[in-house]
C-alpha positions in Angstrom: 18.6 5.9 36.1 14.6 6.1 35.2 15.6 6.6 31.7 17.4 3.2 31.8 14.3 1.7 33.6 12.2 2.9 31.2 13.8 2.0 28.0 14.2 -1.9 30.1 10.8 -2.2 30.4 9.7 -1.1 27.1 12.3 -3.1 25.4 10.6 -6.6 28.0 7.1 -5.0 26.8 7.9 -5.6 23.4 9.6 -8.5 23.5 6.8 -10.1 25.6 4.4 -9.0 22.9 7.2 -10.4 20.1 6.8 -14.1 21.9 3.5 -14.2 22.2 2.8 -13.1 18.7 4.9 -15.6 17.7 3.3 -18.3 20.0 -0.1 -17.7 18.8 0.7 -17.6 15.2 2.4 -20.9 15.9 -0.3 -22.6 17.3 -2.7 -21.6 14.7 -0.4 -22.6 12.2 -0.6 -25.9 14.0 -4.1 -25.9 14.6 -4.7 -25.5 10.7 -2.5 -28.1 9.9 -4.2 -30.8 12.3 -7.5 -29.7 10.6 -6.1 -30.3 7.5 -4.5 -33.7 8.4 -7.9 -34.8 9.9 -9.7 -34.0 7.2 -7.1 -35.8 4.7 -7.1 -39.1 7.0 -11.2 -39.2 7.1 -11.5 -39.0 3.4 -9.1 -41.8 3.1 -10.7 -43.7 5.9 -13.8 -43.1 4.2 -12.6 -44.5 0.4 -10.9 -47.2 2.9 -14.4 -48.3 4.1 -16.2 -48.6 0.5 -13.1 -50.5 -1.2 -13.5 -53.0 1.9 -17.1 -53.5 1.4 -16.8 -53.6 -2.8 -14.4 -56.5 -2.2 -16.0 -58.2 0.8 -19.2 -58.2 -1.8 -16.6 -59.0 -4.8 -15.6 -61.9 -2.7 -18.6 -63.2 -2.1 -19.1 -64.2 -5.8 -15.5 -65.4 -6.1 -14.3 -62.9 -8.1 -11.8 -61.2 -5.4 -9.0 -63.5 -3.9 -8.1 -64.0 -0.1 -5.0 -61.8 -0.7 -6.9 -58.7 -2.0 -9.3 -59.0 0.6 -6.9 -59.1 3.8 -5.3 -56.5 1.9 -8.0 -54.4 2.0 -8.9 -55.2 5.4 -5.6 -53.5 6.2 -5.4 -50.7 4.7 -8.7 -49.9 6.4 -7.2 -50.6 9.9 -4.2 -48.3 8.8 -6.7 -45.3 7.9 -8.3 -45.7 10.6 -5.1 -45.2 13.0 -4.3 -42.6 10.5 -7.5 -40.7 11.1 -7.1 -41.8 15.0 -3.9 -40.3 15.4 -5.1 -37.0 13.7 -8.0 -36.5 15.6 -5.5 -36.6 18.7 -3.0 -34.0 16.9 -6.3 -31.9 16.2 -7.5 -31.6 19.8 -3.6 -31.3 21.4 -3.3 -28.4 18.4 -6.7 -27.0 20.0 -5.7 -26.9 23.4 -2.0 -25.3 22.1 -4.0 -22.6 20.7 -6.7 -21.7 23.4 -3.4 -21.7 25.9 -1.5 -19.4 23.7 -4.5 -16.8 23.2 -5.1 -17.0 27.0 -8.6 -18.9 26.8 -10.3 -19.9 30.4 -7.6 -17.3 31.8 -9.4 -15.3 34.2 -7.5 -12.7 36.1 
């Protein structure tokens, strides 16, 4: 009966160390992608910003119509949420990976 006891607890050993292995390497799969996300949304907000302003000084000397302007308007507003709603995937990813490494665990 030990032997059976035994050969339970190191088969629950490993596959505790199987899940967590997997949950980590999850997370920082996730955690990468978020970072990469964010970074992608804030070069487009970015490029979003300078179009805006080139047309908002384009339309100042009537050479951009009403239409391009708005336009541009909103695809800044949609970059922005882009970037917005990145950010918050990057620090839910952050916290997914501090709890699956065990940070702030004290036992």
């Amino acid at each position: 009966k030990s032997d059976i006891d035994l050969h339970r607890s190191i088969s629950d050993k490993d596959q505790t160390v199987k899940t967590i292995t997997f949950e980590v390497q999850d997370a920082f799969l996730n955690y990468q992608k978020a970072l990469l996300q964010l970074n992608a949304t804030e070069t487009e907000m970015e490029f979003r910003r300078k179009e805006a302003e080139l047309i908002k000084i384009r339309s100042r000397v009537a050479e951009v119509a009403l239409s391009n302007s708005m336009e541009s308007l909103y695809n800044l507003c949609d970059a922005q949420t882009k970037y917005f709603q990145a950010l918050a995937n990057y620090h839910i990813s952050l916290a997914n990976l501090k709890k699956a490494c065990g940070y702030g665990i004290r036992i």
